[in-house]
C-alpha positions in Angstrom: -12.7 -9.8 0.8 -10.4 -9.9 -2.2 -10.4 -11.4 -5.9 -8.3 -14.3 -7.5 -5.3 -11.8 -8.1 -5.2 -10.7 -4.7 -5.3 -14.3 -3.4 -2.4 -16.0 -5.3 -0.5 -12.6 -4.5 2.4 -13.0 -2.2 2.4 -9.5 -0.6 0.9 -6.1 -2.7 2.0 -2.4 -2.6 0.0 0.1 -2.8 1.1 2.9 -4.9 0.1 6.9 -3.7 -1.5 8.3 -0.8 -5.3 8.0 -1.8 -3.6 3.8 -2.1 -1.6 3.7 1.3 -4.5 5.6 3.3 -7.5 6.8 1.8 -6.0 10.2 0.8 -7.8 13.3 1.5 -11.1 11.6 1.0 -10.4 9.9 4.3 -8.9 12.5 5.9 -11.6 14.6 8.6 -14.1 12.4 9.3 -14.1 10.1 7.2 -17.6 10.6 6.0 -16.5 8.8 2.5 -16.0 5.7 4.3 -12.9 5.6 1.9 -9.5 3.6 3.0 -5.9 2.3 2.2 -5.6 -1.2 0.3 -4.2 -2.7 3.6 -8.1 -2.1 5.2 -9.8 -3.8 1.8 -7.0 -6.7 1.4 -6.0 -8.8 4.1 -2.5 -9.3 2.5 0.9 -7.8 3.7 0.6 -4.3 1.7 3.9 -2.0 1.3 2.9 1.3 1.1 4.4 3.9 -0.9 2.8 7.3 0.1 2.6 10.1 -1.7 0.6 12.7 -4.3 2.2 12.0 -6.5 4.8 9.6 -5.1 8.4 9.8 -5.8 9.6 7.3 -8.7 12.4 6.7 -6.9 10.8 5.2 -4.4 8.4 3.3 -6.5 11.6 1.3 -8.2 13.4 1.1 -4.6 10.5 -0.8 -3.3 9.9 -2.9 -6.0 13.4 -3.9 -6.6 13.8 -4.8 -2.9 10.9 -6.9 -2.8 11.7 -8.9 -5.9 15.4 -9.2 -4.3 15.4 -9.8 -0.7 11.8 -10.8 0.0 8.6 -9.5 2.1 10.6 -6.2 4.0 10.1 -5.5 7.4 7.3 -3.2 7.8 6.6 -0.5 10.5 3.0 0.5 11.6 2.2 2.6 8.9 3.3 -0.6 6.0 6.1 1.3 5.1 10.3 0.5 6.2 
């Protein structure tokens, strides 16, 4: 599944916790049937967790990404 924006994208991040994971609406059960980006896209996704996340972080990852490339990611999508 995706759209034309997803498909020309080279990697996407996915801003927040209800982004990354499914937030609490996942949490429990799941009986929302709700999940991160990374389950809906098939792309590399960077997460950036968080409610709300930290700004910092939002500029850290970005900046790396448009420096040095696609980072190495650990389980969870995050470095």
């Amino acid at each position: 599944m995706g759209n034309k924006i997803s498909d020309s994208a080279k990697a996407i991040i996915a801003v927040g916790q209800c982004a990354a994971y499914g937030g609490i609406p996942a949490a429990a059960g799941n009986y929302t049937g709700a999940v991160g980006v990374q389950e809906y896209i098939k792309k590399p996704v960077i997460n950036i967790p968080g409610c709300p996340p930290h700004p910092d972080w939002m500029m850290a990852r970005s900046h790396m990404f448009c420096l040095f490339g696609m980072p190495e990611l650990d389980l969870y999508g995050v470095r």
